[in-house]
C-alpha positions in Angstrom: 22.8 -9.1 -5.5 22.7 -11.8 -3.0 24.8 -14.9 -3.8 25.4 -18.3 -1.7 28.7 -19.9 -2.8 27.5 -23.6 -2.7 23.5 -24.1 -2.6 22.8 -27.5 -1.9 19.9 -27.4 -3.8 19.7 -27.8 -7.6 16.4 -25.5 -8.1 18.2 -22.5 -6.2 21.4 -23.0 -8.1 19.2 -22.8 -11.5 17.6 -18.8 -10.1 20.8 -17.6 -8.9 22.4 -15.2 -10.7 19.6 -13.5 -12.4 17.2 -12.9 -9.4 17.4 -11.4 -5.9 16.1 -11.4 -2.2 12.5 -9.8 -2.3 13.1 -7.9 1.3 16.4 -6.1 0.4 14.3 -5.4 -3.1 11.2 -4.1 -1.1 14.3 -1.5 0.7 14.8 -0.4 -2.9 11.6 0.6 -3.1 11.0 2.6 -0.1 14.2 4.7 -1.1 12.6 5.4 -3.9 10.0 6.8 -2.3 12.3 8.7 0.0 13.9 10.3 -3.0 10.3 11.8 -4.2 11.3 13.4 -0.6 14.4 14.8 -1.7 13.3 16.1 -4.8 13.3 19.7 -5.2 10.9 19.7 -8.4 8.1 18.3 -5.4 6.4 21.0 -3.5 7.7 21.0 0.1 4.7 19.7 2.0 4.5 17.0 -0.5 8.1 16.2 0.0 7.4 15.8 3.8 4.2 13.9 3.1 6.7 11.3 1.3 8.9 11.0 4.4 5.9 10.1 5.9 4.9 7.8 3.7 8.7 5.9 3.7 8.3 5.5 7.1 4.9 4.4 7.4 5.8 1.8 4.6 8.7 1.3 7.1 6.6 0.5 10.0 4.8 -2.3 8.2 8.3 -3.8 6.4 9.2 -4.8 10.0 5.4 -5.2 11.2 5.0 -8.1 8.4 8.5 -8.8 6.7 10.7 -8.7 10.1 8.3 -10.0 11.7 8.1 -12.8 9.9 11.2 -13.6 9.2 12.0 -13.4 12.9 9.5 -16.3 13.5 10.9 -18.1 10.8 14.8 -18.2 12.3 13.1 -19.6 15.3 10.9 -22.3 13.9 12.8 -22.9 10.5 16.3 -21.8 10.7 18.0 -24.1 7.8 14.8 -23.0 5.3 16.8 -20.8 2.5 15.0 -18.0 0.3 14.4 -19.4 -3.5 15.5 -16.4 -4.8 18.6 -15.8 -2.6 19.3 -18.5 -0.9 19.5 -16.7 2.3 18.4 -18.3 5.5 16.1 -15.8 7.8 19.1 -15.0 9.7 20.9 -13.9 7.2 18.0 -11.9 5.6 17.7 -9.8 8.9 21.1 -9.6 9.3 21.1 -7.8 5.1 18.0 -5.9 6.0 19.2 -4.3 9.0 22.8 -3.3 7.8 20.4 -1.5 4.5 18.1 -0.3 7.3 20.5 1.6 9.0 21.8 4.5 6.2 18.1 4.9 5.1 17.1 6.0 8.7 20.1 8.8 8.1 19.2 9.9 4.8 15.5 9.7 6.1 16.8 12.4 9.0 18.8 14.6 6.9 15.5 14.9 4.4 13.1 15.9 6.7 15.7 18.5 8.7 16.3 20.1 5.1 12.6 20.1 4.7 11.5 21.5 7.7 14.6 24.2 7.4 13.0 25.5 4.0 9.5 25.5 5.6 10.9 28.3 8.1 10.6 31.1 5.8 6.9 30.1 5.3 5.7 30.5 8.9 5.9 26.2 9.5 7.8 25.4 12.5 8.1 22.3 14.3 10.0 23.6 17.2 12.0 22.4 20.4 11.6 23.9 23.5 14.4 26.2 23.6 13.2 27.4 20.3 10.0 28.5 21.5 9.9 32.7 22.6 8.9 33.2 26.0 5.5 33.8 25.8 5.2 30.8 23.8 7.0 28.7 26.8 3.9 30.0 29.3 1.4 29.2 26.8 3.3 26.1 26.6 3.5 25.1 30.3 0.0 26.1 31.2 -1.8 24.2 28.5 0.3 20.9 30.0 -0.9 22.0 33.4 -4.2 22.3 32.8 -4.8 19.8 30.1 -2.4 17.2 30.1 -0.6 16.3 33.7 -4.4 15.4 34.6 -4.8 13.0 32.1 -1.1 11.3 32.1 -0.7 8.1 33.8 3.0 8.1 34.7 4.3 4.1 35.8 7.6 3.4 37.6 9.3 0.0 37.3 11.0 -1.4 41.2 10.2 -4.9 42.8 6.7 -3.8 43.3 5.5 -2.7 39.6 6.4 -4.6 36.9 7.8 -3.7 33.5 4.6 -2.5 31.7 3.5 -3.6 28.2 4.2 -1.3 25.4 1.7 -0.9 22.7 2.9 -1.2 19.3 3.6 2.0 17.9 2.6 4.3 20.6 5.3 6.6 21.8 6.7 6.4 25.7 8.9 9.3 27.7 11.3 7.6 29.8 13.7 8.4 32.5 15.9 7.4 35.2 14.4 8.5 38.6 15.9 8.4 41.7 14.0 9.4 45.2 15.2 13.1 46.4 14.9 12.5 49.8 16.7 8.8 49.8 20.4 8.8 50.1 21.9 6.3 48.2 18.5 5.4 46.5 18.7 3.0 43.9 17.9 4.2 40.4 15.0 3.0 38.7 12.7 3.7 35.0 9.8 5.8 34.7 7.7 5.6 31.7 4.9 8.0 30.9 2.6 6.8 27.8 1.5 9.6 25.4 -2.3 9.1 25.5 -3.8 8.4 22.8 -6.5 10.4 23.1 -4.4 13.6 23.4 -2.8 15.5 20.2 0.6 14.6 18.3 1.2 18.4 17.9 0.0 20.8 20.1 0.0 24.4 18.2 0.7 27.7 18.9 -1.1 30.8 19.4 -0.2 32.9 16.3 -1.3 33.3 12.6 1.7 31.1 11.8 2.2 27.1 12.5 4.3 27.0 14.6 4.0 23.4 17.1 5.9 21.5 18.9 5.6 17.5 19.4 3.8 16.8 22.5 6.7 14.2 23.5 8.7 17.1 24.1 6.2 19.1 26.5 6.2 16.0 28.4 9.5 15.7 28.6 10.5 18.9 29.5 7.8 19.0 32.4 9.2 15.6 33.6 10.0 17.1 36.9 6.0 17.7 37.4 5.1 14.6 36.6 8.2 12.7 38.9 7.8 15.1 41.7 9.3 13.5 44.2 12.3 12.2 41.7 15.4 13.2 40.3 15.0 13.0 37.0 17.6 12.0 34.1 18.9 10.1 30.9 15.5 12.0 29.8 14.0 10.2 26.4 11.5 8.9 24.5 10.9 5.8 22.7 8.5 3.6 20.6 8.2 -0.2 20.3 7.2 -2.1 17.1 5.7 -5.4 16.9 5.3 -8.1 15.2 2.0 -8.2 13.4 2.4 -11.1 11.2 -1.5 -13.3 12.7 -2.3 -15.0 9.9 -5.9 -16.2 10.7 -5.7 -19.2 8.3 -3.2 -20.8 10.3 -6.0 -20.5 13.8 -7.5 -23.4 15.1 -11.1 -22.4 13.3 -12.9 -24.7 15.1 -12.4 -23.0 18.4 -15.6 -20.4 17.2 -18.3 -20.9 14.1 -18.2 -17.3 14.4 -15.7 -15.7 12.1 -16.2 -12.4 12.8 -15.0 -13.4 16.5 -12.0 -15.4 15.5 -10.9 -12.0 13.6 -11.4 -9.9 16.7 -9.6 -12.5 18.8 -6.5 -12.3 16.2 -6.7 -8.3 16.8 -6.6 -8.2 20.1 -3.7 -11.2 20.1 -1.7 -8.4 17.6 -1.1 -6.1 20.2 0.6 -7.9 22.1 3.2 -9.7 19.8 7.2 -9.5 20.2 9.3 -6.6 20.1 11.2 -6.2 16.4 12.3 -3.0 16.5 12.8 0.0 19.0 13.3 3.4 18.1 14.9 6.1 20.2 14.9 10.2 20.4 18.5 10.3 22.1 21.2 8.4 22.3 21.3 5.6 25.6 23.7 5.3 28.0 25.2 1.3 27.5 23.7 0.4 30.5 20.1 1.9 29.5 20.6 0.0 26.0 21.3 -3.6 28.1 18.2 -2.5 30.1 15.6 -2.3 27.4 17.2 -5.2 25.1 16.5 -7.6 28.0 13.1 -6.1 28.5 12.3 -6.3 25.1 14.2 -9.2 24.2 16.3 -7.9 21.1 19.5 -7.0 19.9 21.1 -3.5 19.9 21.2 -3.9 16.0 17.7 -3.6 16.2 17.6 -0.2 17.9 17.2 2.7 15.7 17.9 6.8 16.4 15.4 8.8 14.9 16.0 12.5 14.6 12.5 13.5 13.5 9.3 12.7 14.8 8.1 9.1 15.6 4.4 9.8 14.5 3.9 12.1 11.2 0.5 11.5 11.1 0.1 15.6 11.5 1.8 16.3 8.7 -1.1 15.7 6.5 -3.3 17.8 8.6 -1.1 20.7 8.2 -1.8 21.8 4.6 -5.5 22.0 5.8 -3.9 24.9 8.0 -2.8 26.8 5.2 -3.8 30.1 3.9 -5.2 29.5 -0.3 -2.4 32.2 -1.1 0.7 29.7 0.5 -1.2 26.4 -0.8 0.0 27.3 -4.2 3.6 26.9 -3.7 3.6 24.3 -1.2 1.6 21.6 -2.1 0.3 20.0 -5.7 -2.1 22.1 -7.6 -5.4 20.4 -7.1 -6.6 18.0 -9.4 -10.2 16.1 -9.3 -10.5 13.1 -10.5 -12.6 13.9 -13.9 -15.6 13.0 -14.8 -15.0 10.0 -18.1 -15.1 11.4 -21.5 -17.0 7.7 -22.1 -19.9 8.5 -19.9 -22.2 10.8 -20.6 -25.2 12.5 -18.1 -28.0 9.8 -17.8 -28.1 6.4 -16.8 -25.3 4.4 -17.3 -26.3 1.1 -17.2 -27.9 2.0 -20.2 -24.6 3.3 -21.4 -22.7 0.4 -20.3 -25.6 -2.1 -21.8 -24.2 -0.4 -25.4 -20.6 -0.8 -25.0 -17.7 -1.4 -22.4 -16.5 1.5 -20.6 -12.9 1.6 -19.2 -12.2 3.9 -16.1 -8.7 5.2 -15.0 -8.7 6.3 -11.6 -7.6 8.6 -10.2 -7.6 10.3 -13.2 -10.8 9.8 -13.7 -13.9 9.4 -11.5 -15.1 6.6 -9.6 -18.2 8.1 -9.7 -19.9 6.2 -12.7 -19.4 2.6 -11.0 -21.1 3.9 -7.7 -23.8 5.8 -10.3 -24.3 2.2 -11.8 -24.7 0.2 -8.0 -26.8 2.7 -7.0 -29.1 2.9 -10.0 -29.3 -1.4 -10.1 -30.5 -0.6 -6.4 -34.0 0.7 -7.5 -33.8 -0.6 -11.2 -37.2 -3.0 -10.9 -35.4 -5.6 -13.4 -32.4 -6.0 -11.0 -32.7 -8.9 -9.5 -29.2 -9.4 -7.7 -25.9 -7.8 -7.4 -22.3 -9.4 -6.1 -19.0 -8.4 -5.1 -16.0 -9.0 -4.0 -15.0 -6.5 -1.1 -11.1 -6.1 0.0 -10.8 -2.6 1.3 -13.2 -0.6 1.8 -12.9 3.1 2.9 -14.5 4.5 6.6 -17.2 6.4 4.8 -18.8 4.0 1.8 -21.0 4.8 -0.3 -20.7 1.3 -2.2 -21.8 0.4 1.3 -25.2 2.5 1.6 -26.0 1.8 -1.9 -25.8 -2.3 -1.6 -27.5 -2.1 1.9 -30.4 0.2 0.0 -30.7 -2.9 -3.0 -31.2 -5.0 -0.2 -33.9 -3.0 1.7 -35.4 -2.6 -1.9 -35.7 -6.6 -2.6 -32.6 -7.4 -4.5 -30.7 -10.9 -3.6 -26.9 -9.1 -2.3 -24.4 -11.1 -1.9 -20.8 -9.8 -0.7 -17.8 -11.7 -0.5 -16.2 -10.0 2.4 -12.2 -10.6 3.3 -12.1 -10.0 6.7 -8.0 -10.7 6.7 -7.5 -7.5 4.8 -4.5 -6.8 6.7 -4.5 -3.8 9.2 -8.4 -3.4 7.8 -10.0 -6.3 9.1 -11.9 -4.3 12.1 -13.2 -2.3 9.2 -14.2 -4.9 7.1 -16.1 -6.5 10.9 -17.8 -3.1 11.0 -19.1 -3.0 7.3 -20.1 -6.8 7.3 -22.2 -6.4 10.3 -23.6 -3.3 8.7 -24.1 -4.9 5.4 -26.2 -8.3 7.2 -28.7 -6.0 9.5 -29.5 -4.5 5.9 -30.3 -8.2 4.7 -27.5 -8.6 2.6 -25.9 -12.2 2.2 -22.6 -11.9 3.7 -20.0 -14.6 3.5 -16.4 -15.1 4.8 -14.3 -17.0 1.6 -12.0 -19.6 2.5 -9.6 -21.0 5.6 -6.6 -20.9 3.8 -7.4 -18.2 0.6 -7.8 -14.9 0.8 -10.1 -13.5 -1.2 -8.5 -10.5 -3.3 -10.5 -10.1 -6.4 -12.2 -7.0 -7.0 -15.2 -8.5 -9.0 -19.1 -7.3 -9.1 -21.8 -8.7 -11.2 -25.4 -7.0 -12.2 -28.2 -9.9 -13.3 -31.4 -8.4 -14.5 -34.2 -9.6 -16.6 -34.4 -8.3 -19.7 -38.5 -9.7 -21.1 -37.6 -12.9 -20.7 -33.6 -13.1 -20.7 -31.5 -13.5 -18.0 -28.5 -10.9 -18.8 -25.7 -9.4 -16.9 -23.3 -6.3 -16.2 -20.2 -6.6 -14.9 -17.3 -5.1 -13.1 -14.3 -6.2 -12.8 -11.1 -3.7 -11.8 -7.2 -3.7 -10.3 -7.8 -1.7 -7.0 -10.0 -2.2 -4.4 -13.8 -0.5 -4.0 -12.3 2.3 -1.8 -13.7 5.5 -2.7 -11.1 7.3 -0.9 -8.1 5.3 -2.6 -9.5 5.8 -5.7 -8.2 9.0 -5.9 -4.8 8.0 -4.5 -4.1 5.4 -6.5 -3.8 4.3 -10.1 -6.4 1.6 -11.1 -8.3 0.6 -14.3 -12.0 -0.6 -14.0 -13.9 -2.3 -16.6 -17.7 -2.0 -17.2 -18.9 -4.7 -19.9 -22.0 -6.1 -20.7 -20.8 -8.9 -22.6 -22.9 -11.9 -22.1 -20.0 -14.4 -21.8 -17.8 -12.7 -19.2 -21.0 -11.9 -17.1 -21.6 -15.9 -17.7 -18.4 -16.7 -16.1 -18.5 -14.1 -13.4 -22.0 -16.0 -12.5 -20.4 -18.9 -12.4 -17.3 -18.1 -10.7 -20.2 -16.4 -7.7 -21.6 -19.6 -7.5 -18.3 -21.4 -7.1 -17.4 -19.1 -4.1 -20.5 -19.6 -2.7 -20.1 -23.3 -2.4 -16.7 -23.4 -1.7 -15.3 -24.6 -5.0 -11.7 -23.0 -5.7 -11.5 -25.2 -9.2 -14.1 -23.7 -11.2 -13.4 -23.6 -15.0 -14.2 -20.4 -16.9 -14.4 -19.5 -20.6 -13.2 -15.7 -20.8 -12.4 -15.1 -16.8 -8.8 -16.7 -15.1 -9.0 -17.3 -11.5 -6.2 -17.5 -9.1 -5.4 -20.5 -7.1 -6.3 -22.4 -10.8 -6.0 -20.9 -13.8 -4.1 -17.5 -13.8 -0.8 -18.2 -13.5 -1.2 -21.5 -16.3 -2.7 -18.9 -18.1 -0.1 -16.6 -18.0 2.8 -19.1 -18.5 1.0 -20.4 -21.4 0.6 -17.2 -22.9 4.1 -16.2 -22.6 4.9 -19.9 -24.1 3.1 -18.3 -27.0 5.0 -15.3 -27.0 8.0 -17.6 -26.7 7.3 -19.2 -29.7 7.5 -16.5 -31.6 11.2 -15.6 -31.1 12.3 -12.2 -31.3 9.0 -11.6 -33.2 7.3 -11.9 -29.1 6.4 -8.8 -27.3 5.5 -9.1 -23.4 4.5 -6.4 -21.3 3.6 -6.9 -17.5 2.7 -4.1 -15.2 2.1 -5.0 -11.5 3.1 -4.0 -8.0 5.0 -6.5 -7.5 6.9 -9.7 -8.8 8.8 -12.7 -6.7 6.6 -15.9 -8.2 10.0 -18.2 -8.9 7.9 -20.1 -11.6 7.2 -16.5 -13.1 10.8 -15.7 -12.8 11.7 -18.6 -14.9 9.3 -18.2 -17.6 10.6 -14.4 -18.0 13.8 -16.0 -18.4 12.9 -18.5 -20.8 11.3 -15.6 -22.7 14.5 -13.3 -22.8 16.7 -16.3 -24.0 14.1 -16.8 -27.0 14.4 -13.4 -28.4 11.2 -12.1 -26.8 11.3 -8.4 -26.0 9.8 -7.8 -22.0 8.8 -5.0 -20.6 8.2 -5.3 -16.5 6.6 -2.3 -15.0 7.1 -2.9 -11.6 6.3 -0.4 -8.8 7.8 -2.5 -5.6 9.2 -5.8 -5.1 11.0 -7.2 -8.1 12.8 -10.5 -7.8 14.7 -10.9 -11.3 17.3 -9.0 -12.8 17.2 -7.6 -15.9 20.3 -7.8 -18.3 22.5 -10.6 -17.3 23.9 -12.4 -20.2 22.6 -15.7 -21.1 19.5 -15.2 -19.1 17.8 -11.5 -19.1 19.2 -9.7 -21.5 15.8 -8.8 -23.7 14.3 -7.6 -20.2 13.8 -4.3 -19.1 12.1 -3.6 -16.1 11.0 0.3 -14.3 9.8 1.4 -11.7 7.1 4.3 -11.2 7.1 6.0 -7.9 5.4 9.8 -7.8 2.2 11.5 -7.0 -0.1 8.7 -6.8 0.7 4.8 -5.8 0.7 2.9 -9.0 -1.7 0.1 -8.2 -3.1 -1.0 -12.0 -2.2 -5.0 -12.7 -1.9 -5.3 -16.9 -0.6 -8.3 -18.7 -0.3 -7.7 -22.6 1.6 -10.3 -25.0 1.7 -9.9 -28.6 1.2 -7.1 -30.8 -1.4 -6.0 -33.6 -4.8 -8.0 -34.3 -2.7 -10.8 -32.0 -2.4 -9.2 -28.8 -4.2 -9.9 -26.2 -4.5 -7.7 -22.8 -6.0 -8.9 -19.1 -6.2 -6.7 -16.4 -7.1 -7.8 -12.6 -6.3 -8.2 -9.3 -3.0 -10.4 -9.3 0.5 -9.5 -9.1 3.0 -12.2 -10.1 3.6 -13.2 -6.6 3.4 -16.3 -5.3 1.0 -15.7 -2.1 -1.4 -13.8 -5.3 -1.1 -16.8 -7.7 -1.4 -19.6 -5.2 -2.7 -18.5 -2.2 -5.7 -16.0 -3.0 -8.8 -15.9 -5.1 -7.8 -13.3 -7.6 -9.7 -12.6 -11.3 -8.2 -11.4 -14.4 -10.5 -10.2 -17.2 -9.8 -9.9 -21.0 -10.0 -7.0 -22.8 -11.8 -8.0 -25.9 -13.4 -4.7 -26.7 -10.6 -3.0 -29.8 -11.0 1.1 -28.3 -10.6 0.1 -24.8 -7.7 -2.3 -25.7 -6.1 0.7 -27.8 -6.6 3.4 -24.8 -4.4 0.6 -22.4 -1.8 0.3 -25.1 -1.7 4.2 -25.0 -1.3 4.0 -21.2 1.5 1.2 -21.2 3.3 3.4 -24.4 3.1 6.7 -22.1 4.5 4.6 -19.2 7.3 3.3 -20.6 8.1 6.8 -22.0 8.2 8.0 -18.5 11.7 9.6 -17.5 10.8 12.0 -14.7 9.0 9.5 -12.0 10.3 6.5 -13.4 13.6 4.7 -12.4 15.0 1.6 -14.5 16.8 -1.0 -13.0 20.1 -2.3 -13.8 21.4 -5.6 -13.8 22.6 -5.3 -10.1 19.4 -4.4 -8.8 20.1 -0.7 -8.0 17.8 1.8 -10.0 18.9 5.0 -12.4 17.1 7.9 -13.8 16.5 8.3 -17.1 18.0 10.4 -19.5 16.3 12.3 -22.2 16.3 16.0 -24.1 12.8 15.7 -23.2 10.4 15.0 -20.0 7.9 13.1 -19.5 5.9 12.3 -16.6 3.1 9.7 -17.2 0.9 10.8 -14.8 1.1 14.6 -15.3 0.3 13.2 -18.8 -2.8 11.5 -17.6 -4.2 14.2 -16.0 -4.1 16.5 -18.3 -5.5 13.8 -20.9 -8.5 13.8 -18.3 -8.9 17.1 -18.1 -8.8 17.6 -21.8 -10.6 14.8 -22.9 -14.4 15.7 -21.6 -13.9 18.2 -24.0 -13.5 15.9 -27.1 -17.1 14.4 -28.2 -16.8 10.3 -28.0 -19.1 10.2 -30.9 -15.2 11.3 -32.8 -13.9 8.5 -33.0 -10.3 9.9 -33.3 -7.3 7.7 -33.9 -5.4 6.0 -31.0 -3.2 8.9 -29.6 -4.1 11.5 -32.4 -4.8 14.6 -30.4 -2.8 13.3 -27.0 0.7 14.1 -28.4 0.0 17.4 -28.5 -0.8 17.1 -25.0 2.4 14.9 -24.4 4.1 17.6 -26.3 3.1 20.7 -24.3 4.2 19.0 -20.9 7.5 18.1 -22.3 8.3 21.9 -22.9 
């Protein structure tokens, strides 16, 4: 826990104690993701997939959080952290002492991964490891296929230090001329190209491949010919990537599109916040490529394993069926709803709300339901809110077809989805020569809803579906993460939906809404109110949040507030979470955990109250202050009593979860669980899936009546 001895302000002194830095929380986090990598109950492909995905997460922490933070020491050094108190010095001074130990237990994971791979035939190899034939193979393929494409650079008085790109991987060397006595030493850099493989593999019926970093490095003499080569190693540069577009001079183009291309291409070339290293550097080598780079050596890092693991999940499409078995997760599909039947679902949906779980279940019925609106003749226009959206959409194909048929389409487009805004450029374009409306959102709001609306004509009645869900329309991320999407035809939530399209239309960020609550406005009054309700009730108040993520100070407070009254909180958090349960006097009715395993946990629920009282949203807000006050996001009641009882089952199965789930204590750190018996809520949910196609939805069965036994069965 972060403490400052004597805050000068009174609104810092107040969140002391009980709250904690968000960045060295976020390193929390990602450790627990590396311990899904250490776990020797996950297959071992699946643990190296999670070493990939801690660093990856890595790469972006110092992409957007370092990044960040470095800008901010230089523009606003004295500005202190609300929930710390720390300046951005001494945030980045905290984050890269925690930074240092991950990147060793990060190292000793993956070498006792790839070590039990062995007996399977996987081997990444070094040179020396490879058997003679192999080293022919080796050096003919660079021959032939790579020394003609490299384009190797020295730096002297007549070439310049070259610009790194961010994230690509560089060999570099100390060259001296052979035939120059007394030549002075100078650096060679040869870029990996990017259009040449990671991994090149082996001849053999095993995988066995070696980096491609290595080839080049060990053919170094070929490509420095006339050069004595040494201090041999290879390196990668990360960079800032922390544009944000609102803060552009938007006048410069009326073209949006433009000004996000511009910010692109601007990204690649941002400062140097990190550099990672294969081998160890001579001191002089170190002072070399700090003043180069302009950094620190605190901010170099060794890495022991490879600096791209993109291939990693390429290799278990290499695998024989047989080996696939022990290696990686037994397949699951995401099932097809046990509330939708074959047919049409808008008619389905017309009937009664329908509540999808992905990945568990399919996304299929949504898409089934755009599509069919597409040709329906009553349709008469369809919006949506679009975040993400994956390379291959076939939300996309289906909105472009409405519009070729004669429907009014209208998509809300972010284009500052970061690290998906060429994406999003490609699509909007796309969607426009298809005679869609497309339009932009706001100069200083993202727009982060994940909202669509149906209007048809019904005789003479103007009525509505809509959707309105927690993840993003990403058909490939819909069966990667965890997100709830509700399908209603109630007329006055597809009232406010209308509204709240015709509001972002025009530009209007303060629309009121009857059912509906809208980030920058309403949702986090709403939520504060409701939890004053809660409050009011003493230890007779039930809260229970799950979200990705929690730092909003006003939030904070009101959790607090709620704890001190009695009221009993439950915080599922999967990431970031700024308070700290359990402290006396301030948190001791709050209980927060953390659920990090198979899929990313991305599903935003807000319950308070209990019985005939409660009262459930879900949406596309976490409780964090860029959500709540800098974005368009929608939260959505749940007024329909089976699909409110099936997300109580879901938050009860959660919070019994003691084999993914970690709790937190009051310093911040996280435990296991301990219980006779296991649970793991997402094996649970998948098996629910799978089981529940089978069970007729004309039985109306009692809330959890036939899951325990399913609950029961995994526990054994």
């Amino acid at each position: 826990m972060d403490r400052v001895q004597k805050p000068e302000d009174h609104e810092l002194q107040c969140a002391l104690g009980y709250t904690q830095n968000r960045e060295l929380s976020w390193l929390k986090f990602n450790k627990r993701v590396l311990e899904e990598a250490k776990d020797s109950t996950v297959p071992l492909l699946e643990r190296m997939k999670f070493v990939a995905i801690f660093s990856s997460n890595l790469d972006e922490f110092f992409m957007i959080r370092v990044g960040s933070l470095f800008d901010m020491a230089h523009t606003d050094a004295s500005r202190r952290d609300s929930r710390s108190g720390l300046t951005a010095k001494e945030q980045l001074d905290k984050i890269f002492e925690a930074v240092a130990p991950l990147y060793k237990e990060r190292d000793k994971a993956y070498a006792e991964i790839k070590k039990q791979l062995g007996p399977y035939g996987i081997c990444g190899l070094n040179f020396k490891e490879l058997e003679q034939n192999e080293k022919k193979y080796v050096k003919k393929y660079f021959k032939e296929q790579i020394l003609p494409v490299l384009s190797p650079q020295i730096v002297d008085a007549n070439h310049p230090f070259p610009h790194l790109l961010n994230k690509e991987v560089y060999v570099t060397a100390n060259l001296k001329f052979k035939e120059k006595a007394n030549s002075k030493s100078m650096m060679g850099l040869v870029p990996i190209p990017q259009f040449v493989s990671d991994v090149l593999y082996l001849p053999g019926h095993d995988i066995r491949y070696i980096r491609m970093e290595k080839v080049i490095l060990e053919y170094l003499d070929l490509v420095f010919s006339k050069y004595e080569v040494s201090d041999a190693n290879y390196i990668c540069v990360t960079r800032n990537a922390d544009i944000a577009p609102d803060d552009e001079a938007l006048d410069v183009s009326d073209d949006f599109r433009y000004l996000m291309k511009e910010t692109l291409h601007k990204r690649r070339r941002m400062a140097v916040v990190r550099l990672e290293i294969a081998e160890k550097m001579k001191p002089d080598i170190e002072a070399y490529f700090c003043e180069k780079f302009n950094i620190e050596p605190h901010q170099i890092f060794r890495t022991k394993i490879p600096m791209k693991l993109a291939f990693i999940f390429a290799i278990s499409d290499k695998l024989p069926e047989s080996m696939k078995r022990s290696l990686i997760y037994h397949p699951f599909t995401p099932q097809n709803s046990a509330h939708v039947q074959e047919g049409n679902v808008m008619r389905q949906v017309k009937k009664r709300d329908i509540l999808l779980y992905y990945p568990f279940e399919s996304m299929n019925p949504f898409l089934k339901m755009i599509k069919e609106a597409s040709v329906d003749p009553n349709v008469m226009t369809i919006k949506i809110t679009i975040y993400r959206l994956a390379k291959k959409a076939r939300l996309v194909e289906y909105l472009c077809a409405a519009a070729e048929n004669g429907k009014d389409v209208t998509v809300l487009i972010e284009l500052r989805a970061r690290f998906d805004e060429q994406n999003n450029i490609d699509w909007s374009e796309r969607m426009e020569e298809a005679g869609c409306r497309v339009i932009y959102g706001f100069e200083s709001y993202k727009v982060h809803s994940k909202i669509c609306l149906i209007t048809y004509r019904n005789r003479n009645e103007i009525q509505y579906i809509t959707q309105i869900g927690t993840g993003n329309y990403n058909e490939k991320t819909a069966a990667m993460y965890t997100d709830l999407s509700l399908m209603t035809a109630n007329p006055a939530i597809g009232k406010d939906a209308a509204e709240f399209f015709k509001n972002m239309s025009i530009g209007n960020l303060d629309g009121t809404y009857e059912h509906l609550i809208v980030a920058p406005t309403s949702l986090k009054r709403k939520v504060l109110y409701l939890m004053d309700e809660e409050i009011k009730k003493g230890s007779g108040g039930r809260v229970i949040m799950k979200m990705n993520s929690l730092t909003d100070v006003d939030y904070i407070r009101k959790v607090c507030e709620a704890s001190k009254a009695g009221v009993r909180v439950d915080l599922i958090v999967r990431g970031i979470c700024c308070i700290l349960p359990g402290i006396p006097e301030y948190t001791e009715n709050v209980r927060i955990m953390s659920i990090v395993g198979r899929y990313l946990e991305h599903a935003r629920i807000f319950s308070f109250g209990t019985g005939a009282e409660q009262k459930v949203y879900i949406g596309s807000a976490d409780m964090m202050t860029r959500n709540t006050q800098k974005r368009v996001e929608v939260a959505c009641p749940i007024l329909d009593d089976s699909i409110r009882r099936q997300i109580n089952h879901y938050l009860k199965v959660m919070l019994s979860d003691n084999v993914k789930a970690r709790v937190m204590l009051c310093d911040g750190s996280y435990v296991k669980k301990t219980a006779e018996s296991q649970v793991d809520s997402q094996a649970v949910f998948m098996e629910e899936a799978i089981h529940a196609k089978r069970v007729a939805p004309k039985e109306e069965r009692r809330f959890g009546e036939w899951v325990k036994e399913l609950i029961g069965s995994i526990r054994k």
